[in-house]
C-alpha positions in Angstrom: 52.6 85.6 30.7 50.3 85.9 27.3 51.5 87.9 24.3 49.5 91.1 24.3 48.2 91.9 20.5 47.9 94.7 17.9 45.0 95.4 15.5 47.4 96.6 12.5 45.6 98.0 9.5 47.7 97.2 6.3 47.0 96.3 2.6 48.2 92.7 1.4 47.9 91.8 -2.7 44.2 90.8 -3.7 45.2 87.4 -4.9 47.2 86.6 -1.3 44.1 87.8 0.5 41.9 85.4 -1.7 44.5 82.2 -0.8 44.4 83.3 2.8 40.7 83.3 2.7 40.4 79.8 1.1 42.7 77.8 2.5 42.6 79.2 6.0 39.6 79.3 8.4 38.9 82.7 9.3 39.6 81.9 13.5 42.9 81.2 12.2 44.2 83.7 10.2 46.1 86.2 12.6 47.9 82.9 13.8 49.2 82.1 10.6 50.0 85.3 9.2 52.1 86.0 12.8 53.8 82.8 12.3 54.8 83.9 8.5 55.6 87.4 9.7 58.4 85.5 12.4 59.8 83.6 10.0 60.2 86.9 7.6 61.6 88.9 10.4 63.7 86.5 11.8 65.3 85.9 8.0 65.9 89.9 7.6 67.7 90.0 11.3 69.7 87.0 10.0 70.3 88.7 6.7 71.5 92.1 8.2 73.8 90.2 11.2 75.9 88.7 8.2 75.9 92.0 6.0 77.2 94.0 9.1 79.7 90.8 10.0 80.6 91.1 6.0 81.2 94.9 6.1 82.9 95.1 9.7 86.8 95.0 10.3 87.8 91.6 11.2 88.5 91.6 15.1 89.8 88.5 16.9 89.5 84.9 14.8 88.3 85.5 11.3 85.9 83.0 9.5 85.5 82.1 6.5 82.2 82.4 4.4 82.1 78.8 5.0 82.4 78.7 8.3 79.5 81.5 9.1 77.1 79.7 6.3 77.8 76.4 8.5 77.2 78.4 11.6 74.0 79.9 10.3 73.1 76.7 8.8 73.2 74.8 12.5 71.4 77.7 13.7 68.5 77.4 11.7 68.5 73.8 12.2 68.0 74.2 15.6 64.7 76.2 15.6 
């Protein structure tokens, strides 16, 4: 099944919009700003999973900063 899409109306900085324009064709555009947007989103979900991990009361096995930056780590790797 297809990804339904949104017409979003928003204001980017005038000098991204000019790189946009110049080093993507226009009948690409919307595919590569959703792709950026993914990554972003994805990087904020990460970054909040680890802040409320940080900031909850340990339960069960506790890890080290170590250990969840490795975790993370092979995470990413795998996408």
């Amino acid at each position: 099944m297809g990804r339904t899409s949104r017409k979003l109306n928003f204001l980017i900085e005038e000098g991204l919009c000019r790189d946009l324009e110049a080093l993507v064709p226009a009948g690409k555009r919307s595919k590569v700003v959703n792709q950026a947007l993914h990554k972003e989103l994805e990087s904020i979900r990460r970054k909040r999973a680890v802040e409320k991990l940080l900031s909850s009361p340990p339960v069960g096995k506790q890890f080290s900063n170590c250990e969840i930056i490795e975790g993370l780590s092979k995470d990413r790797r795998s996408h």
